[in-house]
N, C-alpha and C positions, 0 to 999 in steps of 0.2 A: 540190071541196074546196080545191085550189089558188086559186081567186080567191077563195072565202070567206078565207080565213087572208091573205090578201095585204092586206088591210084592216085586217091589227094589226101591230103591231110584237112584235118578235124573242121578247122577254118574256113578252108576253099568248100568241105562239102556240105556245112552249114551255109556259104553265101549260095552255093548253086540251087541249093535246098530252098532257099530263100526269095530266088530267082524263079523259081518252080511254083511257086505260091502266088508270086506278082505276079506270073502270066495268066495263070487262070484267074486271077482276080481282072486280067483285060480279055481273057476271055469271057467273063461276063458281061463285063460293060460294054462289049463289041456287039451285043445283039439288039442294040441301041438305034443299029446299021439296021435291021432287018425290020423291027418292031417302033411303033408309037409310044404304044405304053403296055402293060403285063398287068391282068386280071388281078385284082386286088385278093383274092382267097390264093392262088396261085403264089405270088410274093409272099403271102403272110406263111403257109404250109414252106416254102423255101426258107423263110426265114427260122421257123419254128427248128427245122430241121437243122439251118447253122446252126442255132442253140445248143443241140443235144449233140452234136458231134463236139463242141467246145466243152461243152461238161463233161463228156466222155474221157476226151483229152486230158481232162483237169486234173482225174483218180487215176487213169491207167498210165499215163504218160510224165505226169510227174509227182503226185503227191505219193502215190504207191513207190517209185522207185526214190523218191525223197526220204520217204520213212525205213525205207530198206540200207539205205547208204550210211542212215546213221546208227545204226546197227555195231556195239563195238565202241560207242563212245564213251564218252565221261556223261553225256545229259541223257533223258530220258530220249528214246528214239522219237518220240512226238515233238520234241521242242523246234527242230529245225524247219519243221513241216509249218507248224504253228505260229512260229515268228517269221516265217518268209511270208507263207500267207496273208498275215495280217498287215505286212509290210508291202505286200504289193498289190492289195486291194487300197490304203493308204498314199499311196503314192501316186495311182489311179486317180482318184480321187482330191490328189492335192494339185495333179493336171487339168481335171474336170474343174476345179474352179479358179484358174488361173489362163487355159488357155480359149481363146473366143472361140464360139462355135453353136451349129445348132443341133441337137440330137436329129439323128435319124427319123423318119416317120412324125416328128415336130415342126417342118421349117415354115412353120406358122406362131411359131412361139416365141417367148424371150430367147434371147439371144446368153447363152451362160458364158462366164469368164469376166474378165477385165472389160472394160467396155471400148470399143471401137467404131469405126468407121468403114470398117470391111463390107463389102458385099454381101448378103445373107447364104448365094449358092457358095462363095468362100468360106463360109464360115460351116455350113455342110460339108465341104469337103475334110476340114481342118477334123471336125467330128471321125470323120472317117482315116484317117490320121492316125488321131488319137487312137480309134479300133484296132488296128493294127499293131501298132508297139508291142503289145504282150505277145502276138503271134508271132512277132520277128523274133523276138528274144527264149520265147518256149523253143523255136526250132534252133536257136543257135545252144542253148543248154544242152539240148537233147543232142546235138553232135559233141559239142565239147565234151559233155562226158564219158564220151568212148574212150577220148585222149588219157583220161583221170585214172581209166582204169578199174572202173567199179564194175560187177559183171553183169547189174543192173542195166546198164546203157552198152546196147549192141547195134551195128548199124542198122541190122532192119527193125528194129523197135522204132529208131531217128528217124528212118525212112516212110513208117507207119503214120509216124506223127505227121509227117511233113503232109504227105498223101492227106490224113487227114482234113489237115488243115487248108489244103488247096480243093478241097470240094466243097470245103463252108466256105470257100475265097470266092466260088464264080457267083452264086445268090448273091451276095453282099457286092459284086462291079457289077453285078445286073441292077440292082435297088440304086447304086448312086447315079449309072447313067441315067436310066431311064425318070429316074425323081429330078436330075435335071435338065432334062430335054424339057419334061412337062412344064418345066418352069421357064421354057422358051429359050433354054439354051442353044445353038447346033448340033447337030448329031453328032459332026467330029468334035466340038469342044466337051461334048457329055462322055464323049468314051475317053481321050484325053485327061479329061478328070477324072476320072472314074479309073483310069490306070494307075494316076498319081496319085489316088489315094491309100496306096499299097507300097510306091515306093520304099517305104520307114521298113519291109519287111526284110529284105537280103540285110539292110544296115544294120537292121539290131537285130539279125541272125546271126553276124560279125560281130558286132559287140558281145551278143551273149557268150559266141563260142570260145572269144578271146579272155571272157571275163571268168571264164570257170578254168578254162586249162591254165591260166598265172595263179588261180587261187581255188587249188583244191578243194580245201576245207569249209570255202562257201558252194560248192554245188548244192547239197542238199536245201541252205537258204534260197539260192537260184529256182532252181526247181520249183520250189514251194512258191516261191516271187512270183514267177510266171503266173501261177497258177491263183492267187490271188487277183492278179492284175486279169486272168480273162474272166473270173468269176465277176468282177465288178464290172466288166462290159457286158459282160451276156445282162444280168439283173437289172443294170443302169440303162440299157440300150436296146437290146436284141429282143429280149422277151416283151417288153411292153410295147414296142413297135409293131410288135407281131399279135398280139394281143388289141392292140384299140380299135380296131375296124371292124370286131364282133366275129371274127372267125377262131375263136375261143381251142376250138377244137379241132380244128385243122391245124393250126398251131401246135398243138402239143401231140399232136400223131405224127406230124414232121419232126417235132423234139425228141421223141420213144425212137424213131424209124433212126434218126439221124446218131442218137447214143448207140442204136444196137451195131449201126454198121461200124462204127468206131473202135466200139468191143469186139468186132468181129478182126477187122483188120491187127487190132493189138498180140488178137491171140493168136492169128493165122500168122502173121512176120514173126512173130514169140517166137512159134514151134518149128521156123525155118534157120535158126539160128544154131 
């Protein structure tokens, strides 16, 4: 995989990266075809486990190499870490209440955002959407800053991510299809959506990677951004979804399982480098 990807530039292998994550995010939603619906402890331990690979991601994949890059500056090495953070949980945050939708695991509830006339499975979907942006833009950071030149960011660290981040992708197309089949959807229109709710991911794995390689000196905010912005989905979304159904702790042995293999993969493509 590493010499195939060595043949493109920073950009192309951030969107293909990106394209690697929406498929298995339709690889989940594809077992839509196969199944009715999926054991409710089952989903929630899947979900637990997206959590703790996305947390994983958060330290090893970008706040650690955030804080390393600024290394050498004028401000303290924390600062860039700190204000990207705060800036892309913010931001999160300032989409969660402007754009309509319904959380995950809620599509019984108020409906959050602006107010509309949307369909409620639409506005599910939109939620899931939203999900995704930070994971397009973590994977396109994490290639663009090969381009930067920092010795932090190497391809198989970007590629560690990416892998990552398409094994928390297939849980999460498995939970939209299947949430809306039960809601009476078709099975092809539940996987259909349930693809499209990952689209945002190659885009703003483009956006990221274009947006660090014209401005060096914001990677480490980048970095940090991403990393804020998944911290506020996992907390805002992932965990409590996985949490209300009283599977408390299958949840959080999916969360442990899902961080360890995350760590495992950082340091195994680390030391292949």
């Amino acid at each position: 995989m590493l010499d195939f990807l060595q043949n493109f530039s920073p950009i192309a292998q951030a969107f293909l990266a990106g394209c690697f994550t929406w498929a298995l995010t339709g690889l989940g939603a594809a077992v839509v075809f196969v199944v009715t619906g999926v054991n409710r402890k089952v989903l929630d331990l899947m979900l637990g486990f997206a959590s703790g690979i996305m947390l994983a991601v958060v330290y090893w994949s970008l706040l650690a190499p955030a804080i390393g890059m600024a290394e050498g500056g004028r401000l303290p090495v924390w600062v860039p870490a700190a204000v990207g953070f705060l800036a892309g949980g913010i931001f999160l945050w300032g989409i969660d209440k402007v754009l309509p939708h319904i959380h995950p695991g809620f599509i019984g509830e108020e409906v959050e955002g602006i107010k509309t006339s949307w369909r409620r499975n639409t506005l599910f979907v939109l939620a899931m959407v939203l999900h995704n942006i930070p994971e397009g833009l973590a994977i396109g950071v994490a290639f663009g800053a090969i381009a930067a030149g920092f010795h932090e960011a190497t391809l198989a660290t970007a590629i560690a991510l990416a892998v990552g981040i398409g094994i928390q992708d297939v849980p999460e197309g498995l939970a939209v299809s299947v949430t809306l089949r039960g809601n009476g959807m078709s099975r092809l229109k539940s996987f259909w959506y349930g693809l499209l709710s990952a689209v945002v991911e190659p885009v703003g794995a483009v956006i990221g990677a274009a947006g660090v390689i014209f401005s060096r000196p914001a990677l480490p905010y980048a970095l940090a951004f991403a990393a804020g912005a998944m911290v506020f989905i996992v907390i805002e979304e992932i965990i409590p979804e996985s949490q209300q159904s009283g599977n408390k702790h299958l949840a959080t042995i999916g969360a442990m399982a899902g961080f360890v293999l995350m760590m495992i993969l950082e340091v195994a493509f680390g030391q292949n480098t």
